[in-house]
TORKOL-4160 file (C-alpha; in steps of 0.2 Angstrom, whole numbers, padded with zeros to 4 digits, m for minus):
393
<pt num="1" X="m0081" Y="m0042" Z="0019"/>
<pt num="2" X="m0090" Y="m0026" Z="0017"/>
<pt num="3" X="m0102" Y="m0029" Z="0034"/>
<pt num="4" X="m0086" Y="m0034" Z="0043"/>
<pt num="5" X="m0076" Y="m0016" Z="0040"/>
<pt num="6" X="m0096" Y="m0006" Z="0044"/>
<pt num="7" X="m0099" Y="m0004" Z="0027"/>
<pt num="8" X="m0116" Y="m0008" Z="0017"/>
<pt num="9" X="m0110" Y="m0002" Z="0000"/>
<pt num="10" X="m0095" Y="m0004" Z="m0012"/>
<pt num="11" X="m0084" Y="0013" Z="m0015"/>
<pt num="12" X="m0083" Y="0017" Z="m0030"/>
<pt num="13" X="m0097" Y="0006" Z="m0041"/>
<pt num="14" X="m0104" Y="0024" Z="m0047"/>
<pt num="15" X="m0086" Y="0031" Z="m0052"/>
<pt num="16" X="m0082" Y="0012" Z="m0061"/>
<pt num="17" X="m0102" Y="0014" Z="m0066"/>
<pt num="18" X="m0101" Y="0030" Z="m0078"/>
<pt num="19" X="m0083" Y="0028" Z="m0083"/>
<pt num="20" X="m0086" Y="0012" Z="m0088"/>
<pt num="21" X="m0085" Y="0010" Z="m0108"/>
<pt num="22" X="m0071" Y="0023" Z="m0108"/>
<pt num="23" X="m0061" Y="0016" Z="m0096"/>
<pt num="24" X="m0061" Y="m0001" Z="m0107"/>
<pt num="25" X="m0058" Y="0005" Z="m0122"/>
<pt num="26" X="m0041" Y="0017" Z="m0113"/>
<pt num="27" X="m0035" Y="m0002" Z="m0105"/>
<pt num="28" X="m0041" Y="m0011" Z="m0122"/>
<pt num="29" X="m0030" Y="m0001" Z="m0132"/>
<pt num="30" X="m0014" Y="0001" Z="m0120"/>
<pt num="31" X="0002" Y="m0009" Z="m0114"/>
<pt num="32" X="0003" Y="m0011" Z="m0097"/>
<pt num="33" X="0019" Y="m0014" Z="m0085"/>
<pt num="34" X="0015" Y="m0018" Z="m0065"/>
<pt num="35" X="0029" Y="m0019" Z="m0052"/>
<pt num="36" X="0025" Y="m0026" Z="m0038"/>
<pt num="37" X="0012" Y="m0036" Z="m0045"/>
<pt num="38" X="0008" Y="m0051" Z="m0033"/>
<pt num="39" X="0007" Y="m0043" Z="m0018"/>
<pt num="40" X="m0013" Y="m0040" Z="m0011"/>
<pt num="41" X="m0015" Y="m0024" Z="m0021"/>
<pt num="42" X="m0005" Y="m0026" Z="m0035"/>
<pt num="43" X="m0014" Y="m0041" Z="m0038"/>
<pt num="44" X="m0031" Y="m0033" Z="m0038"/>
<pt num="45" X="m0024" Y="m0020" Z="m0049"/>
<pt num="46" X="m0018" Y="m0034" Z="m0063"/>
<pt num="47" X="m0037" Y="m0040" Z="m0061"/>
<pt num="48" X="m0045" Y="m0023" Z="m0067"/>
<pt num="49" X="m0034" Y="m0023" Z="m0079"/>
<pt num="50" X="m0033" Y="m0038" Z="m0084"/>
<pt num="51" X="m0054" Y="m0039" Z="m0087"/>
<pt num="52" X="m0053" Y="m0024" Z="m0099"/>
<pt num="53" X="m0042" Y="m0037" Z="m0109"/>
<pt num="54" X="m0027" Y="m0026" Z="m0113"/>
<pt num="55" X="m0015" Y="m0029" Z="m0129"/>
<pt num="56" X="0000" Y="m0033" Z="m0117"/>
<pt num="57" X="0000" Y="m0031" Z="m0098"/>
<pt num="58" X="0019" Y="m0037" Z="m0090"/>
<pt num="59" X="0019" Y="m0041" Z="m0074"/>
<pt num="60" X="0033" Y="m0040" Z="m0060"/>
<pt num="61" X="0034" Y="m0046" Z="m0043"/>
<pt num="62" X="0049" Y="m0051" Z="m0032"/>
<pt num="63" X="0040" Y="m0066" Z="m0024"/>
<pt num="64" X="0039" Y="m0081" Z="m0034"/>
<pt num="65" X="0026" Y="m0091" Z="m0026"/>
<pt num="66" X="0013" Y="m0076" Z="m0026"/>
<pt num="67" X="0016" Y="m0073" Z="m0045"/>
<pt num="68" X="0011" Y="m0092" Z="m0047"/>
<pt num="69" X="m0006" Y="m0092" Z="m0037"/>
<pt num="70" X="m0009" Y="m0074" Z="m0047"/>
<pt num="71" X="m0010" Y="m0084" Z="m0063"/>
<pt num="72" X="m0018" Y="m0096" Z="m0056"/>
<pt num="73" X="m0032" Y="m0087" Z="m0048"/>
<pt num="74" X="m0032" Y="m0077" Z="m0065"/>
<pt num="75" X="m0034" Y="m0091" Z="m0075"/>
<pt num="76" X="m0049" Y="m0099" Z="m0064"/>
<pt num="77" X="m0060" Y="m0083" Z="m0063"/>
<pt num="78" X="m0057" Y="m0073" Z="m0078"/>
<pt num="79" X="m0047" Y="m0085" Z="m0088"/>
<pt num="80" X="m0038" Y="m0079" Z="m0104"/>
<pt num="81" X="m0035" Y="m0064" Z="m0115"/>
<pt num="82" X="m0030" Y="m0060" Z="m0133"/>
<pt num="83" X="m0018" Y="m0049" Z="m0128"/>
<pt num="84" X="0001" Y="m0053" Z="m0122"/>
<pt num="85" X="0000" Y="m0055" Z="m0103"/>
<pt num="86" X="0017" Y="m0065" Z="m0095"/>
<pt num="87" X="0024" Y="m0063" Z="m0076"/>
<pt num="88" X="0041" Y="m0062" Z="m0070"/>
<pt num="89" X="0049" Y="m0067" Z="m0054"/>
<pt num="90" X="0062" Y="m0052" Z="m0052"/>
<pt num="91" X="0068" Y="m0038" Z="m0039"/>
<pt num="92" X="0066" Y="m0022" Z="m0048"/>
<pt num="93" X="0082" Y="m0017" Z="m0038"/>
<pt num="94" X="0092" Y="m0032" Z="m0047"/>
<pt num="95" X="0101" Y="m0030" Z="m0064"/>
<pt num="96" X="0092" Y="m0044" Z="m0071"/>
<pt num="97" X="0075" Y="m0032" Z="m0071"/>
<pt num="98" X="0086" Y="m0018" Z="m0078"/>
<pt num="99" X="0089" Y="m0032" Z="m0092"/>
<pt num="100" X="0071" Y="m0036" Z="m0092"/>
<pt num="101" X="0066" Y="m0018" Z="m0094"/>
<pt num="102" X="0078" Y="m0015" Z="m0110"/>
<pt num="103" X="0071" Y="m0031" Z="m0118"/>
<pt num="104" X="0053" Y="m0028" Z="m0115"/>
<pt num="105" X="0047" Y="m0018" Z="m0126"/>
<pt num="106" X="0037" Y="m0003" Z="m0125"/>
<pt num="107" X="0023" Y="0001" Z="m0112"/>
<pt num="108" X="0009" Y="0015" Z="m0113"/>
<pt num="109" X="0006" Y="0013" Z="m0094"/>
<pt num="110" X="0021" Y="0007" Z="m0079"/>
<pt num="111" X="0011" Y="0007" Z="m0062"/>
<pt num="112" X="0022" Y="0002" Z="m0047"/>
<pt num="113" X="0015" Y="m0006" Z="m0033"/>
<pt num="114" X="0030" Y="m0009" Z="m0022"/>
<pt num="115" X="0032" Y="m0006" Z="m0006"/>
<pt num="116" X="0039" Y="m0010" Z="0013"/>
<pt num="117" X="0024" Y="m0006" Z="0019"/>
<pt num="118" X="0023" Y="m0012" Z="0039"/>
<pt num="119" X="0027" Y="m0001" Z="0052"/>
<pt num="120" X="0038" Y="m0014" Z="0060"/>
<pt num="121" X="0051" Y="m0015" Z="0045"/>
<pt num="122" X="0057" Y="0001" Z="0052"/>
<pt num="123" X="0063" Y="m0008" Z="0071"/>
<pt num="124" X="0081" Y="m0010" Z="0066"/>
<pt num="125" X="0092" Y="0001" Z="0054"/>
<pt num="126" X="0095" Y="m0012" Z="0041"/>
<pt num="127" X="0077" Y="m0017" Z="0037"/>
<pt num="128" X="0076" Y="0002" Z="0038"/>
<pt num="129" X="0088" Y="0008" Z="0026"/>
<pt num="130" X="0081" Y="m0008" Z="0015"/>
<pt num="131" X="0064" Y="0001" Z="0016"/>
<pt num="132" X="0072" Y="0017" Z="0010"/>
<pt num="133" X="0077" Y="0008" Z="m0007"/>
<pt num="134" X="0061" Y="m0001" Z="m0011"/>
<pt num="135" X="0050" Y="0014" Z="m0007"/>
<pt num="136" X="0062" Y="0030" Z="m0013"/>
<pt num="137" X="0076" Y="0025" Z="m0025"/>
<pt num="138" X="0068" Y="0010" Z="m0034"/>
<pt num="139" X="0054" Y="0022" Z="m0037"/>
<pt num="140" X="0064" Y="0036" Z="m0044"/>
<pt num="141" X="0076" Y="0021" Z="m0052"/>
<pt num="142" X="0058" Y="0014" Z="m0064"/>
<pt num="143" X="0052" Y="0032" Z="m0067"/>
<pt num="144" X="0068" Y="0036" Z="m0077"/>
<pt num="145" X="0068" Y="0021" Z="m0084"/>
<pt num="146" X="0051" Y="0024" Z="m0089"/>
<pt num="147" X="0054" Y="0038" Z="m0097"/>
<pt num="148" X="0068" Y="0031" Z="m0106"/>
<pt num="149" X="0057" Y="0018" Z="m0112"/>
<pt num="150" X="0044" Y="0033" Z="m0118"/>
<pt num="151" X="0030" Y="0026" Z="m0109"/>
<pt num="152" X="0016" Y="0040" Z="m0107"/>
<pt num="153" X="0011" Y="0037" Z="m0087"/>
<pt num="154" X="0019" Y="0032" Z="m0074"/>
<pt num="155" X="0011" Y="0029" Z="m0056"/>
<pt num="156" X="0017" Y="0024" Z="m0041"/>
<pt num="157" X="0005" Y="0020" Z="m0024"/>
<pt num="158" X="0009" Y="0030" Z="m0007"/>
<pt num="159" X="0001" Y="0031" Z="0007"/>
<pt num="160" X="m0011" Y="0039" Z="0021"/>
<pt num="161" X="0001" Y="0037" Z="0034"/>
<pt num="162" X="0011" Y="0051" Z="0021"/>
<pt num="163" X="m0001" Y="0063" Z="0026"/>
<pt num="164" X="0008" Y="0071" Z="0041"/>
<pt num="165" X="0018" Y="0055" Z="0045"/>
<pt num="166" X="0022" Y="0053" Z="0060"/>
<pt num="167" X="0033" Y="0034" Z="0059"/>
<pt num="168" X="0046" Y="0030" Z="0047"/>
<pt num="169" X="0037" Y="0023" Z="0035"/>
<pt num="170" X="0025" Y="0036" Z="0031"/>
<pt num="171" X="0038" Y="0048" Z="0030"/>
<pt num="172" X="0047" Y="0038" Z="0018"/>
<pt num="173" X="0033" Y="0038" Z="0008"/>
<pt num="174" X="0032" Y="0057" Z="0011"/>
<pt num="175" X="0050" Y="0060" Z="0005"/>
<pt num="176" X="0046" Y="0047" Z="m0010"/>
<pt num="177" X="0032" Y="0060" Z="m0016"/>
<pt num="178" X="0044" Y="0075" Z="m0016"/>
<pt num="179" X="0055" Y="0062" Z="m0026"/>
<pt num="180" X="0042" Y="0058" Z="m0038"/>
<pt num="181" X="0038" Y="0078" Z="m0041"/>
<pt num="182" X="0051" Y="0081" Z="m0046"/>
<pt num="183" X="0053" Y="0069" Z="m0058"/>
<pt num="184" X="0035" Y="0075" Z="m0066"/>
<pt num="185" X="0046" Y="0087" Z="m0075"/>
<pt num="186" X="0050" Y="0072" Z="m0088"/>
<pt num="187" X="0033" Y="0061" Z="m0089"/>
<pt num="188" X="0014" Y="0064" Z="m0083"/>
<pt num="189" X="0015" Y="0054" Z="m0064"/>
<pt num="190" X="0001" Y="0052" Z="m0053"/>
<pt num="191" X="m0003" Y="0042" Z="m0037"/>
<pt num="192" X="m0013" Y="0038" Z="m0025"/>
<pt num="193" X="m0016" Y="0036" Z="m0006"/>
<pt num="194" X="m0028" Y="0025" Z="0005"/>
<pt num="195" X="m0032" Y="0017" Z="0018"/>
<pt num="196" X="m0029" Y="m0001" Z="0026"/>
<pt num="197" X="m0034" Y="m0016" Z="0013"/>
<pt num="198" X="m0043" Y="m0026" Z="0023"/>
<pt num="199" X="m0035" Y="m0041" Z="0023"/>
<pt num="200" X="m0020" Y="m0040" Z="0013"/>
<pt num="201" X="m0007" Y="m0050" Z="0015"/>
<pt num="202" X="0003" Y="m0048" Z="0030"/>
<pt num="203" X="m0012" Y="m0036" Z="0039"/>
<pt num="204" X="m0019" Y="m0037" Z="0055"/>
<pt num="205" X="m0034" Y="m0044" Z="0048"/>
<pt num="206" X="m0027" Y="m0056" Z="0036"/>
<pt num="207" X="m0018" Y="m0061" Z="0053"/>
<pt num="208" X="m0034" Y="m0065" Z="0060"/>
<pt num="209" X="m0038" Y="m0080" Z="0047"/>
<pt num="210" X="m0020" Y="m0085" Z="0050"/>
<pt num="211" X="m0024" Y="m0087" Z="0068"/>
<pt num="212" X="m0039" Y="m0095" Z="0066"/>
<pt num="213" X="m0032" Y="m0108" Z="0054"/>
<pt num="214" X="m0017" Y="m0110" Z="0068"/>
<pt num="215" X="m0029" Y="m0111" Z="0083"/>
<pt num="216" X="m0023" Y="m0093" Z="0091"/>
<pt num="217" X="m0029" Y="m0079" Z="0101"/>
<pt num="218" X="m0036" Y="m0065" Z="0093"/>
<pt num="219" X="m0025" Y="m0050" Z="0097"/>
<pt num="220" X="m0031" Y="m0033" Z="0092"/>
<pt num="221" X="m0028" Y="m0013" Z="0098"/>
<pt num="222" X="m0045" Y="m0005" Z="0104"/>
<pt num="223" X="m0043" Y="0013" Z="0104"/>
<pt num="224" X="m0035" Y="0015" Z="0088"/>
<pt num="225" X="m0048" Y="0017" Z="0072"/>
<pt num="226" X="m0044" Y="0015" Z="0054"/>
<pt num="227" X="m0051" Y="0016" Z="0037"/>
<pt num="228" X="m0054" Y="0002" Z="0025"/>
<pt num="229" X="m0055" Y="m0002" Z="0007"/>
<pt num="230" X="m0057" Y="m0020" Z="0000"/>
<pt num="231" X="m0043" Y="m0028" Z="m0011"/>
<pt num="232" X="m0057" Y="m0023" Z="m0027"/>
<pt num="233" X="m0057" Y="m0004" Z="m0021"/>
<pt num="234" X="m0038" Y="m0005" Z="m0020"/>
<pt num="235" X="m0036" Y="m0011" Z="m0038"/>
<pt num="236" X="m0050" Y="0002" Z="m0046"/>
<pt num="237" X="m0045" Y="0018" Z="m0036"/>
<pt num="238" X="m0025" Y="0013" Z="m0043"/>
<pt num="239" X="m0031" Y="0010" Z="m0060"/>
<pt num="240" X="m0043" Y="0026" Z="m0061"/>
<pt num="241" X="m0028" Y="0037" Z="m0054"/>
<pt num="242" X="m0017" Y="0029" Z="m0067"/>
<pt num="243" X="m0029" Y="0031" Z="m0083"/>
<pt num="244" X="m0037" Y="0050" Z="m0076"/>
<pt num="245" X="m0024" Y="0057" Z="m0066"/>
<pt num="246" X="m0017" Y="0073" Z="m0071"/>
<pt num="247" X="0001" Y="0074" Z="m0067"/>
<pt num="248" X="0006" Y="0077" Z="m0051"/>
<pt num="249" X="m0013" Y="0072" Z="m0044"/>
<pt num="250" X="m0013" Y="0061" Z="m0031"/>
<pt num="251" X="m0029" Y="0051" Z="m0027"/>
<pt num="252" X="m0039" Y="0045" Z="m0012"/>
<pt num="253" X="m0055" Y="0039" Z="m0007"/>
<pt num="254" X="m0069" Y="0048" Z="0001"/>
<pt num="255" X="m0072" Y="0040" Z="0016"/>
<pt num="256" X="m0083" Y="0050" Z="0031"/>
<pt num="257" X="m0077" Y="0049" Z="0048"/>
<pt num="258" X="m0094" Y="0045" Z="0053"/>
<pt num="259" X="m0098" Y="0030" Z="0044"/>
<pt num="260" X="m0082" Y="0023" Z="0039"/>
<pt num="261" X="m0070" Y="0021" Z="0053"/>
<pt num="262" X="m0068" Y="0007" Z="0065"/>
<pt num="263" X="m0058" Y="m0001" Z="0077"/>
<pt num="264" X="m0048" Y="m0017" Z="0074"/>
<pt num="265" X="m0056" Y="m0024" Z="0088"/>
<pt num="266" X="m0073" Y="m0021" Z="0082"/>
<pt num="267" X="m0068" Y="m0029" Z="0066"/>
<pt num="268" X="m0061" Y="m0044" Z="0077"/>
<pt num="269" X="m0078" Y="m0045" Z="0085"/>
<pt num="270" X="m0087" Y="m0046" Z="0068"/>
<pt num="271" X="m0076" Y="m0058" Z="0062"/>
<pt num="272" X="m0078" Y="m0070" Z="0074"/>
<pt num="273" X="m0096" Y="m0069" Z="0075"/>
<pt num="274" X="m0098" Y="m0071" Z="0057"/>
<pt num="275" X="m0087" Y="m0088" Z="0059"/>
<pt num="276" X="m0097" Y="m0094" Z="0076"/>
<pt num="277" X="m0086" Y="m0089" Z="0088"/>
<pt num="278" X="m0092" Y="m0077" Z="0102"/>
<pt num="279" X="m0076" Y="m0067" Z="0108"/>
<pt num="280" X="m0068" Y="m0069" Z="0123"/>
<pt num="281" X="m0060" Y="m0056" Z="0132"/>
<pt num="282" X="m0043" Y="m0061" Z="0140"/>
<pt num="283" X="m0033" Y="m0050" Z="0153"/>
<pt num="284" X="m0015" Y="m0055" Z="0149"/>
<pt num="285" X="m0007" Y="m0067" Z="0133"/>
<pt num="286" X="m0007" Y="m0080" Z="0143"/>
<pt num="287" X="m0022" Y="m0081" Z="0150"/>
<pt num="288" X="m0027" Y="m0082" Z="0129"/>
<pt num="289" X="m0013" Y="m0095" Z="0127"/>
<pt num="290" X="m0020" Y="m0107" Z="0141"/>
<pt num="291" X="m0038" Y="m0104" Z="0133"/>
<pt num="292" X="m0036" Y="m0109" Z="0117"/>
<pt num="293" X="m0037" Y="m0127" Z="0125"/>
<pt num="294" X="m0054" Y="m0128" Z="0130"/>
<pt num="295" X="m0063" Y="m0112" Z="0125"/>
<pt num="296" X="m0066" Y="m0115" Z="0105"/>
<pt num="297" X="m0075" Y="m0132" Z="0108"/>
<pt num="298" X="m0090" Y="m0121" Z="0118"/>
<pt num="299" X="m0091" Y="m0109" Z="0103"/>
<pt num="300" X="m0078" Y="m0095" Z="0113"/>
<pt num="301" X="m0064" Y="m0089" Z="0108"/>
<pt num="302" X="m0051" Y="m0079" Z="0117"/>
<pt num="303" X="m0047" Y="m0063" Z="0112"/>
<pt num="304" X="m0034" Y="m0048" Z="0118"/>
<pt num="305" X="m0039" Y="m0030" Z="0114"/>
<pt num="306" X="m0027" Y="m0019" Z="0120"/>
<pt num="307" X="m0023" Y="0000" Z="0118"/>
<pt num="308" X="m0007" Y="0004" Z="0106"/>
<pt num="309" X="0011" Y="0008" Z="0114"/>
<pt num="310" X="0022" Y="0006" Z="0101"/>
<pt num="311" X="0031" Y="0018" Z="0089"/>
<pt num="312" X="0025" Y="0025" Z="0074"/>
<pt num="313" X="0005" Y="0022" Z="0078"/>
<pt num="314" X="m0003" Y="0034" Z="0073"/>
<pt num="315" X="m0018" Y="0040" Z="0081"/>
<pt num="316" X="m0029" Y="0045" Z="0066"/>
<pt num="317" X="m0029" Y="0043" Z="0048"/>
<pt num="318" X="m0030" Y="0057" Z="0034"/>
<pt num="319" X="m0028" Y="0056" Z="0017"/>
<pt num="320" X="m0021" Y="0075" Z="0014"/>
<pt num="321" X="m0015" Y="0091" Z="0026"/>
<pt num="322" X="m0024" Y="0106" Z="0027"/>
<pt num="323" X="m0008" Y="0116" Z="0016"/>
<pt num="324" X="m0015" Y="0105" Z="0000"/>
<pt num="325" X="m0027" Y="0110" Z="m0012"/>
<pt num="326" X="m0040" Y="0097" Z="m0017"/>
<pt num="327" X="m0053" Y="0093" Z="m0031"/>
<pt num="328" X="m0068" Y="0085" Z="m0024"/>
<pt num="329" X="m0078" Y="0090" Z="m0040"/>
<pt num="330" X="m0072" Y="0078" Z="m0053"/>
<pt num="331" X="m0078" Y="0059" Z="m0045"/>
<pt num="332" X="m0092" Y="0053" Z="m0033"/>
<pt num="333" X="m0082" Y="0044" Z="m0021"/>
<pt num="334" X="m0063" Y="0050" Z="m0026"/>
<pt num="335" X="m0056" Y="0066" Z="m0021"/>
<pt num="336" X="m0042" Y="0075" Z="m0029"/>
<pt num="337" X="m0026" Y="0081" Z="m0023"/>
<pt num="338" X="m0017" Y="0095" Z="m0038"/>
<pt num="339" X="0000" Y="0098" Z="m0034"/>
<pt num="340" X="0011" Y="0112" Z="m0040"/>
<pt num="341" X="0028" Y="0109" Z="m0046"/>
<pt num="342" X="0040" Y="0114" Z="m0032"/>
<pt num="343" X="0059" Y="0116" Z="m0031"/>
<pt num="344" X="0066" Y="0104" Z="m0018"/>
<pt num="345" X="0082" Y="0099" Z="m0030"/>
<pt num="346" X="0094" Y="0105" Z="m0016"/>
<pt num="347" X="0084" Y="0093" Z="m0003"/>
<pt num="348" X="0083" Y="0078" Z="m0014"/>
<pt num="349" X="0100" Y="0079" Z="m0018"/>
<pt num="350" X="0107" Y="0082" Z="0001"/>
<pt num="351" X="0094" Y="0062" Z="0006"/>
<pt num="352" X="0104" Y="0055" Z="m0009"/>
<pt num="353" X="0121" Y="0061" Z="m0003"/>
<pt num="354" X="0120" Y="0057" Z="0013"/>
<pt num="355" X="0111" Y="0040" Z="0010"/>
<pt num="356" X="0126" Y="0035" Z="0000"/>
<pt num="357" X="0138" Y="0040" Z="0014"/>
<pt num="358" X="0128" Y="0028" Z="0024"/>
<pt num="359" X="0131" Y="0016" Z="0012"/>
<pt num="360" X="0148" Y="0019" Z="0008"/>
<pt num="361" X="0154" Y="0018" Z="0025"/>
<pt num="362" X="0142" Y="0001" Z="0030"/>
<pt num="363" X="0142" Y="0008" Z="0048"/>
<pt num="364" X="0125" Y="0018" Z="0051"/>
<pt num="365" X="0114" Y="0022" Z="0065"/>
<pt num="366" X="0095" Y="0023" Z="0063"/>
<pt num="367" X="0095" Y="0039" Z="0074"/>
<pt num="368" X="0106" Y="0046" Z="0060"/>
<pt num="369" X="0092" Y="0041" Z="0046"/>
<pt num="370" X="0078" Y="0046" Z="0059"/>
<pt num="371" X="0088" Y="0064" Z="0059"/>
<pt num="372" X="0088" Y="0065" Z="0042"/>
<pt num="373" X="0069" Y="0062" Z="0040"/>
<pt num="374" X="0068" Y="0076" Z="0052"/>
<pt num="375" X="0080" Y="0086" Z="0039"/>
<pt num="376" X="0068" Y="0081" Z="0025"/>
<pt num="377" X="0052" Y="0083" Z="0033"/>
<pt num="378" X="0049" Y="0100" Z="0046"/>
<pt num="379" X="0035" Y="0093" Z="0057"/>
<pt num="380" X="0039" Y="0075" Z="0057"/>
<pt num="381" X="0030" Y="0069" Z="0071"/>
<pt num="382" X="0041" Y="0053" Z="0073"/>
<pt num="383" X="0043" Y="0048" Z="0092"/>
<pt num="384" X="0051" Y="0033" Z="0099"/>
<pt num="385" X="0042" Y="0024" Z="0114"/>
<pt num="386" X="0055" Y="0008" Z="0115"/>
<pt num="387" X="0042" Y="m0004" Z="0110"/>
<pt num="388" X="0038" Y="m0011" Z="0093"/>
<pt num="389" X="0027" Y="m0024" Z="0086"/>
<pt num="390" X="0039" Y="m0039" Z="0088"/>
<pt num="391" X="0039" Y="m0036" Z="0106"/>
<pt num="392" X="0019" Y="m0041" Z="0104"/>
<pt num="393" X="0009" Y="m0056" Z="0105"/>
C-alpha cells in the first residue's frame, strides 16, 4: 500500500518504536470506550489497542454488519485477550446508548471516532443538518457524558479539511473544535487531524477495488493532490494523541510536500499496474462505459481523469493555519498543535439556538445553515459551483 500513495517507509515506526513499552503498559492498565468503532479508522484504532491487551475496551458502532466482520477480523489476526472486550450495534444519538453509557461501567479512556465525513453528505439540507448532529452535538453530547462517568480523557478525531475549511464539512469539524474547547474546562480532551486513509471505506480509492470487482471505469481528478496515511497510521496517530495529548493538543502527522503528496490519478495509475492492468485514458464516461467490453481482456483498462468542479474541493491540504502555535519538538513524525482556552460561550450558544429553531420549525434552508457557518467561522471559504459529486460518474 505504501508504494501505491509514493511512500517507501511507515509513518510513525520510530514514534510507536521508542514509546513502545510505555505505551503498553498505559493500554495494559486502562479501560477503553471507542464510538464509532467499525468504521475504517475506528477499526484500526480498536486493533492498537486491542494488541496492548487492555483490561476492558467497549466498543460502539452504528453499523451492525461492520462490528461483526471487526470481531471477526479480530479474532483471526490477533485472536483473544484477558481482558473484557464486547461490541455493540448502537447510534450514539439513540437513547438506547445513553442506557448503555449508564450501565457500563467506568472508562479510563472514551475515544470517538464518528463522523459524516464525505463532502457529498453536505448536497442537500437534511443529510446536512444530519451531519451537524453526528459531528457537533453527539460530540459535545459523549464528552459530558464522559465526564459524568469520570473517565480521565476523552478524544475525538477532526480533520485537515478543518484547517481553513472551505466546504461544509470541514467547517463543521471546525465549529466541532470550538465545541470540544470549550468543554476542556471539565476533562483533559485531545484530538487529532489527518489526511485521506487510503482506502477506507467509502474513499475514492476504496472505490477503485469496488470498481474493479464490478467491472468499471476508473474515475479519478488529476489536478487535485492529497496526503495519505494507511488504516495502521490512522489507528497509532489516534491512539498516541489519546494516551500523550495534552489537553486541548491536537495532533497531525508530518508529511513533506515534497515527498508525500499525490494526485488521485497517480494513485489510479499505480493501482492498476500493480493489478496488470495498463490505464486507459478515456475522453468522455461513455466512451469508458463502451470500453469496459473489450479492453480488460488485452490487459487495458479505461480510465477518466478529470480536473474537479464541484463544491467543497479543496485545492490543498493543511493540517493547521499560520494563527496556531505548534510543537514540532516532542515526536519524530507527529507535530503538535497547543491550544489556549478561548471564550466562544456567546458563539456556541448563538449555533445551538439557532440550530434548534431549525429544528423546531422542520422548514430550513441550507443557505440559512451555510450563513450561519459563515456566522461561526470569519473566512470560511465555502463557495457553491452547482455541481456535486452525485452529479459524477
Amino acid at each position: 500500500m505504501l508504494d501505491l500513495i509514493g511512500r517507501k517507509e511507515k509513518l510513525f515506526s520510530q514514534d510507536i518504536s521508542e514509546l513502545n513499552e510505555d505505551l503498553f503498559s498505559k493500554v495494559n492498565s486502562s479501560k477503553f470506550l471507542v464510538l464509532g468503532g467499525a468504521g475504517s479508522i475506528g477499526q484500526a484504532v480498536v486493533k492498537e489497542i486491542f494488541k496492548r491487551n487492555p483490561l476492558k475496551l467497549y466498543v460502539v458502532d452504528i453499523s451492525e454488519n461492520n462490528l461483526v466482520e471487526l470481531v471477526r477480523d479480530i479474532r483471526s489476526s490477533a485472536g483473544y485477550i484477558e481482558g473484557d472486550f464486547q461490541t455493540f450495534a448502537l447510534d450514539i444519538g439513540s437513547w438506547q446508548y445513553d442506557d448503555f453509557v449508564k450501565n457500563s461501567g467506568e472508562f479510563d479512556y472514551v475515544l470517538n471516532l464518528s463522523a459524516l465525513k464525505h463532502v457529498r453528505s453536505e448536497k442537500d439540507v437534511f443529510t446536512l443538518m444530519r451531519m451537524i448532529e453526528v459531528n457537533i452535538f453527539n460530540t459535545t453530547k459523549t464528552i459530558k457524558q464522559s465526564i459524568k462517568q469520570g473517565a480521565k480523557k476523552y478524544f475525538c478525531v477532526s480533520t485537515d479539511k478543518a484547517a481553513n475549511p472551505v466546504n461544509m464539512m470541514g467547517g463543521s469539524k471546525r465549529i466541532m473544535e470550538m465545541f470540544v474547547m470549550e468543554e476542556s474546562k471539565n476533562i483533559n480532551l485531545s484530538m487529532a487531524r489527518f489526511a485521506n486513509v487510503a482506502f477506507s471505506d467509502g474513499s475514492l480509492l476504496h472505490g477503485f477495488n469496488q470498481r474493479i470487482q464490478k467491472k468499471q471505469p476508473i474515475v479519478a481528478p488529476n489536478d487535485i493532490k492529497r496526503y495519505f496515511v494507511t488504516p495502521q497510521e490512522s489507528g497509532e496517530l489516534c491512539l498516541l494523541s489519546c494516551i500523550y495529548g495534552e489537553n486541548r493538543d491536537i495532533f497531525f502527522p508530518k508529511l513533506s510536500e515534497d515527498l508525500h503528496l499525490i494526485t488521485f490519478s497517480e494513485i489510479a495509475d499505480r493501482y492498476l499496474k500493480s493489478i496488470g492492468f495498463e490505464p486507459y485514458p478515456c475522453k468522455s464516461e461513455v466512451e469508458a462505459r463502451e470500453l469496459m467490453s473489450t479492453l480488460p481482456q488485452k490487459g487495458k483498462w479505461p480510465c477518466l481523469f478529470t480536473t474537479s468542479d464541484t463544491t467543497g474541493e479543496k485545492d490543498f491540504e493543511e493540517f493547521f493555519t499560520d494563527k496556531e502555535v505548534l510543537d514540532l519538538e516532542r515526536f519524530k513524525n507527529l507535530g503538535a498543535i497547543k491550544n489556549n482556552l478561548e471564550d466562544n460561550s456567546e458563539k456556541l450558544e448563538y449555533f445551538e439556538k439557532s440550530i434548534s429553531k431549525f429544528k423546531e420549525s422542520s422548514e430550513y434552508s441550507k443557505k440559512e445553515i451555510v450563513d450561519l457557518f459563515f456566522t461561526m467561522l470569519p473566512g470560511f471559504g465555502h463557495e457553491e459551483k452547482g455541481k456535486n459529486l452525485d452529479g459524477k460518474m
